[in-house]
C-alpha positions as CSV (number, residue, x, y, z in Angstrom):
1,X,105.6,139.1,110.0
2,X,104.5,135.6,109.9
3,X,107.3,133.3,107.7
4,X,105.3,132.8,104.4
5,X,104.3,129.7,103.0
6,X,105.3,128.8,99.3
7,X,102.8,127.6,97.0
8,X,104.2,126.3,93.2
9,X,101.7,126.4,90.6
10,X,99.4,128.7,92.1
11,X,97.9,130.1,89.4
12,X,96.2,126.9,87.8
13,X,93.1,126.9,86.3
14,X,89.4,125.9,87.7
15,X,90.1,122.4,89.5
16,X,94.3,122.9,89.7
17,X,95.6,122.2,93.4
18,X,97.8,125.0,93.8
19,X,95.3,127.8,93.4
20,X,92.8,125.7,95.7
21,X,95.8,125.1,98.0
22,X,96.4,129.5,98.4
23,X,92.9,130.2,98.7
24,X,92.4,127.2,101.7
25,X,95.8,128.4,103.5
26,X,94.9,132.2,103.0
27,X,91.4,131.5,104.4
28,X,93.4,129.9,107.4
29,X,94.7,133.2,108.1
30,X,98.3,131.8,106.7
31,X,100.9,134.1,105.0
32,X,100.7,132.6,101.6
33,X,103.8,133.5,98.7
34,X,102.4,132.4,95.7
35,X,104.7,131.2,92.4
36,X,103.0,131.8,89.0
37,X,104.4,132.1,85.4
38,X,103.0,135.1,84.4
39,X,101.8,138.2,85.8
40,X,98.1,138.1,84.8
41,X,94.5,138.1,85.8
42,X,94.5,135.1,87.7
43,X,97.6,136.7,89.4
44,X,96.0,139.7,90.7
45,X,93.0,137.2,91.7
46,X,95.9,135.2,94.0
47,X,97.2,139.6,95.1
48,X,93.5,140.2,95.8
49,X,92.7,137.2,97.7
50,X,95.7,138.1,100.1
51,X,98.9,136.4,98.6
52,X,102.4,137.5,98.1
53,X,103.0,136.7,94.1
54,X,106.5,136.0,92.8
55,X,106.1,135.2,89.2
56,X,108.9,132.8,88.0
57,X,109.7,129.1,86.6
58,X,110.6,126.3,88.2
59,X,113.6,125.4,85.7
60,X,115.1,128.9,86.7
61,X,117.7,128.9,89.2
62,X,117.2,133.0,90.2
63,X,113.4,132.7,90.2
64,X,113.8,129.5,93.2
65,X,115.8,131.4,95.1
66,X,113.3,134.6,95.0
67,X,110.4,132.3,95.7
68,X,111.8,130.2,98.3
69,X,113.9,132.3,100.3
70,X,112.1,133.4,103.8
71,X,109.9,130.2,103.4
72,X,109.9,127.3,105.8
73,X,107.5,125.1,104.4
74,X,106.9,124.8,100.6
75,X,104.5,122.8,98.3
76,X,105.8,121.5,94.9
77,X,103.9,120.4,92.4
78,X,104.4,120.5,88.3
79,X,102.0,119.5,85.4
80,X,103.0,116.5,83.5
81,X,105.7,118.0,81.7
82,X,109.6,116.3,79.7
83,X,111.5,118.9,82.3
84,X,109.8,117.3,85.6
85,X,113.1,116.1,87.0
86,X,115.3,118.9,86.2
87,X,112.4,121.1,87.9
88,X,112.1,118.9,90.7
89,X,115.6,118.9,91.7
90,X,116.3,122.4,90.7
91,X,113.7,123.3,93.5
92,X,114.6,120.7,95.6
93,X,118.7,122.1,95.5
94,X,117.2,125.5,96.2
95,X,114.8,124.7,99.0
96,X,118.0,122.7,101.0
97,X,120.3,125.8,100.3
98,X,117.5,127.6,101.9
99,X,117.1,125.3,105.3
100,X,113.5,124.2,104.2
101,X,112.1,122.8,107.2
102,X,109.1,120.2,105.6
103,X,108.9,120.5,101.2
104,X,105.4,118.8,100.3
105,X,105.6,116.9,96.9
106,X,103.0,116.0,94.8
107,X,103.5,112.9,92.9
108,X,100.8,110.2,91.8
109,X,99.4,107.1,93.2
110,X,101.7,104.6,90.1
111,X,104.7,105.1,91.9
112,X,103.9,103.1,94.6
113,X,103.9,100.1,91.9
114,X,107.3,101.3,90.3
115,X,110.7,99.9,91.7
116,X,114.8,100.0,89.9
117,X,113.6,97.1,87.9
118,X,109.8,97.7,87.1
119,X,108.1,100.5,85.1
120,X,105.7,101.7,83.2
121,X,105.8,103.1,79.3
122,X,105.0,106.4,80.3
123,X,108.3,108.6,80.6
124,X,106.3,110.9,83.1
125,X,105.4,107.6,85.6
126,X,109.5,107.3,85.5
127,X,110.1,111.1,86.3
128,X,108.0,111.4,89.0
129,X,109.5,107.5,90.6
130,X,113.2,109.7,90.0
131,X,111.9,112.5,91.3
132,X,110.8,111.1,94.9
133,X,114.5,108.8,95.1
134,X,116.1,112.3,94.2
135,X,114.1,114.5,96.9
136,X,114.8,111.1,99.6
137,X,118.2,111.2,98.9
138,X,118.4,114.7,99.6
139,X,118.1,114.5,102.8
140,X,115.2,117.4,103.0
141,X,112.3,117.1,105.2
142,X,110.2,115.4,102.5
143,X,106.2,114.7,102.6
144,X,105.3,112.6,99.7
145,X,101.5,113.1,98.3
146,X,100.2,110.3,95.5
147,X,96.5,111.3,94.4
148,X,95.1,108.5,91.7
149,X,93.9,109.4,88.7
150,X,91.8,113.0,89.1
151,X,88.0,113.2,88.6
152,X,88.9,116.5,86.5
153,X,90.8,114.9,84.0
154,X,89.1,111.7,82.4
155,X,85.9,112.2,83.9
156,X,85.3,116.0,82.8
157,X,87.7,117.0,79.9
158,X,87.8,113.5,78.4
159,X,84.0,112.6,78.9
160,X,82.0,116.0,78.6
161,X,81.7,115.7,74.8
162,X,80.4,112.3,74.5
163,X,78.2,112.4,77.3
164,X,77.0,115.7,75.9
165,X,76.5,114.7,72.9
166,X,75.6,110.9,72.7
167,X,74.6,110.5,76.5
168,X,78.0,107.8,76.5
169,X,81.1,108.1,78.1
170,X,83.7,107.2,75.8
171,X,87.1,106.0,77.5
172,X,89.5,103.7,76.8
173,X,89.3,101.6,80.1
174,X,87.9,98.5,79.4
175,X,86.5,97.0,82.7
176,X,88.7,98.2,85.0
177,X,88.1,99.3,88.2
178,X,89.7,102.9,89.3
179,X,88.9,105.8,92.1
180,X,89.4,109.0,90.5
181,X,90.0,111.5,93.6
182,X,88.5,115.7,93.0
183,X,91.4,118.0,93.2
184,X,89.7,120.0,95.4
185,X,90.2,117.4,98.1
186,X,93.9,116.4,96.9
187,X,94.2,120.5,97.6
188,X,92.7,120.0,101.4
189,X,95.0,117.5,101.9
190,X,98.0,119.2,101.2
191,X,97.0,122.6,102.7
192,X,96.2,120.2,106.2
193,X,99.7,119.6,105.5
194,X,101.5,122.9,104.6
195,X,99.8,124.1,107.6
196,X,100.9,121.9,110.2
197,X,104.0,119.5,108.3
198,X,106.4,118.3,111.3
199,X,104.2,115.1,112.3
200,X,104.2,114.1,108.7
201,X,107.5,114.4,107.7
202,X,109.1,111.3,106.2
203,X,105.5,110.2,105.0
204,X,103.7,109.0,101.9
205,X,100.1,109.3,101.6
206,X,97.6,108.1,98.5
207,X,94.4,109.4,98.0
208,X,91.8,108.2,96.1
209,X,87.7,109.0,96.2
210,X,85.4,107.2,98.1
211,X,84.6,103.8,95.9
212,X,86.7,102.0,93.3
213,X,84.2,100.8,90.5
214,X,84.1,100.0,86.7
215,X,82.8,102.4,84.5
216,X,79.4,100.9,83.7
217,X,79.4,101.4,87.4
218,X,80.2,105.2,87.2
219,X,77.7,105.7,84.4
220,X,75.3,104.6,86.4
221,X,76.5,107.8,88.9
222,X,76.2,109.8,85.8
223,X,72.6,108.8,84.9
224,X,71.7,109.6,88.9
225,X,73.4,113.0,88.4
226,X,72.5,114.3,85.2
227,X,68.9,112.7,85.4
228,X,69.0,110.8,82.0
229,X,70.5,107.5,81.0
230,X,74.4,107.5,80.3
231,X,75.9,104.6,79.1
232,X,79.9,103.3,79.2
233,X,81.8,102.0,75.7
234,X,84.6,100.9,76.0
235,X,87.3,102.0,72.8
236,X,90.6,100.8,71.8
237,X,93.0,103.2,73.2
238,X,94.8,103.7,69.7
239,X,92.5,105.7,68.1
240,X,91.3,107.5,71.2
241,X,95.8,108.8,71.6
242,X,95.6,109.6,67.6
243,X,92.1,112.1,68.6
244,X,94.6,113.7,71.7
245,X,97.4,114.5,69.0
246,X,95.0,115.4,66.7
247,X,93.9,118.2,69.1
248,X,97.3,119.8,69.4
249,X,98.0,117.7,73.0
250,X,102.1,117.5,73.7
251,X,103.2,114.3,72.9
252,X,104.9,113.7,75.8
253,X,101.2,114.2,77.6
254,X,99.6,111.8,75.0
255,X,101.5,109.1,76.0
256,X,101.5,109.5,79.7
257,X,97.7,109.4,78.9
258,X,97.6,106.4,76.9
259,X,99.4,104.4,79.3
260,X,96.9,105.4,82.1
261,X,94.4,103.9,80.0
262,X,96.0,100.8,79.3
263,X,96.5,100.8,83.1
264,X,93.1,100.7,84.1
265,X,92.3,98.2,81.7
266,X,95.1,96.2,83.6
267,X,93.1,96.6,86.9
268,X,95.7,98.6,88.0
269,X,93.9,101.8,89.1
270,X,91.4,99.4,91.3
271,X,93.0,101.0,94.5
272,X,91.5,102.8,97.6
273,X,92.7,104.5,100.4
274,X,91.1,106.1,103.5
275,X,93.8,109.0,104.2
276,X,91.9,111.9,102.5
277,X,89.0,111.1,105.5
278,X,92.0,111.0,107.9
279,X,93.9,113.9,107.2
280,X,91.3,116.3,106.7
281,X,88.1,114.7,108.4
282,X,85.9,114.6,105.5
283,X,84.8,111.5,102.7
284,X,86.2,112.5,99.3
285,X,84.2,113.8,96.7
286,X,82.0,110.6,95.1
287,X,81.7,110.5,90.9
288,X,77.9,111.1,91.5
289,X,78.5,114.4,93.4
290,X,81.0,116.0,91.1
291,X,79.4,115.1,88.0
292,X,76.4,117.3,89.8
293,X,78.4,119.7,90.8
294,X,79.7,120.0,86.9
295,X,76.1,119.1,85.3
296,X,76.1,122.5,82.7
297,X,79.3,120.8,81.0
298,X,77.4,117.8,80.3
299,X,74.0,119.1,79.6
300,X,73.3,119.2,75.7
301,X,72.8,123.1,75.6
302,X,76.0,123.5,76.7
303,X,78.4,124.9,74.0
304,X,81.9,123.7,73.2
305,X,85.0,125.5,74.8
């Protein structure tokens, strides 16, 4: 039997990495052991597809050991969550009890601006920077992955309203430049590496899309998509965190949100890299192509979710 490869968070929703991640490896003809939190549908999707489930959390010391032990290689990744650290390290203790030969960690693209004397206001910024010193300092056979901001985040669930509704897209950004990367290539990239990790242990790679622009820029890739004119407006990022807590979002979400924003108005997020086209041969997804690809969400006869 071939030693199974562990994939966290593999029973994420339309757009999440780890489900893209099993499907890519199980298509590969890899043993895949998939960790989810709850036996469900999307479960027996992951048992259908081929994968070994082992339902569990990642703050739980018995269900690391059951998903871990047996594996060599193991991807880790957590939404933004208070409890990232202790999860992180939690699996991290586990996977070096278990002689995990290469642990692929997803972080984000701020770190690499973070040091012991400069931050950011967002607690989830400082728990992924502890995170990666705590998985170094382990001594484990660590591949560090730092995708930018994700064209499913701001530029579906934060935009589809406005743009449905009032052809605008309605962020927070001011006029800074960013280049949001698809999760579905941040999910090639890490099964490229789950599948063959010794070269790139020790390594840190940032992905990003294929262009960093302003949004008047991008709502010009929204017009060419959608066929109709979408324009940018800028809003003060105050009222746009009040609307997130308004809609039931954690706190602890809300502000790691609110500080992305005020980073792209900071120019911060005007960063590009070429190592999704190295690592897996193909150009990352452009704005353009996934708002295509996603055109029902926008259109104005689509309902509400």
């Amino acid at each position: 039997m071939a030693t199974p490869i562990l994939v966290t968070g593999a029973a994420g929703r339309v757009g999440a990495v780890g489900r893209t991640v099993t499907q890519l490896l199980l298509k590969q003809g890899k043993a895949v052991r998939a960790m989810v939190r709850n036996e469900d549908e999307r479960a027996q999707a992951l048992r259908g597809m081929g994968a070994e489930i082992v339902v569990g959390d990642l703050l739980d010391l018995d269900s690391m050991h059951k998903a871990i032990a047996g594996c060599e290689t193991m991807y880790f990744g957590m939404s933004v969550s208070a409890d990232y650290l202790a999860a992180t390290v939690n699996a991290a203790a586990v996977a070096k009890h278990h002689g995990v030969k290469a642990f692929i960690n997803m972080s984000q693209m701020t770190v690499a601006q973070m040091s012991i004397s400069e931050s950011t206001p967002s607690p989830q910024h400082k728990l992924h920077w502890l995170a990666e010193k705590a998985l170094n300092w382990s001594g484990l056979p660590i591949v560090h992955v730092r995708p930018t901001a994700f064209l499913e985040g701001f530029f579906l669930l934060f935009t589809a309203d406005s743009v449905r509704e009032s052809n605008q897209i309605r962020l927070p950004f001011g006029d800074g430049k960013t280049s949001p990367v698809g999760a579905e290539d941040v999910a090639r990239v890490v099964a490229t590496l789950l599948a063959n990790p010794q070269a790139h242990i020790g390594k840190t790679y940032h992905l990003t899309g294929p262009q960093s622009e302003n949004m008047h820029f991008y709502a010009e890739e929204y017009s060419k998509a959608l066929g109709r004119t979408i324009t940018y407006q800028s809003i003060p990022v105050e009222p746009w965190r009040d609307g997130l807590l308004e809609r039931g979002l954690p706190a602890h979400l809300v502000n790691h949100l609110a500080t992305m924003a005020d980073l792209h108005c900071a120019g911060r997020y005007d960063r590009m890299s070429d190592d999704v086209m190295t690592l897996t041969g193909q150009v990352p997804l452009s704005v353009q192509h996934f708002v295509r690809k996603n055109a029902a969400t926008f259109t104005p006869s689509a309902k509400k979710v």
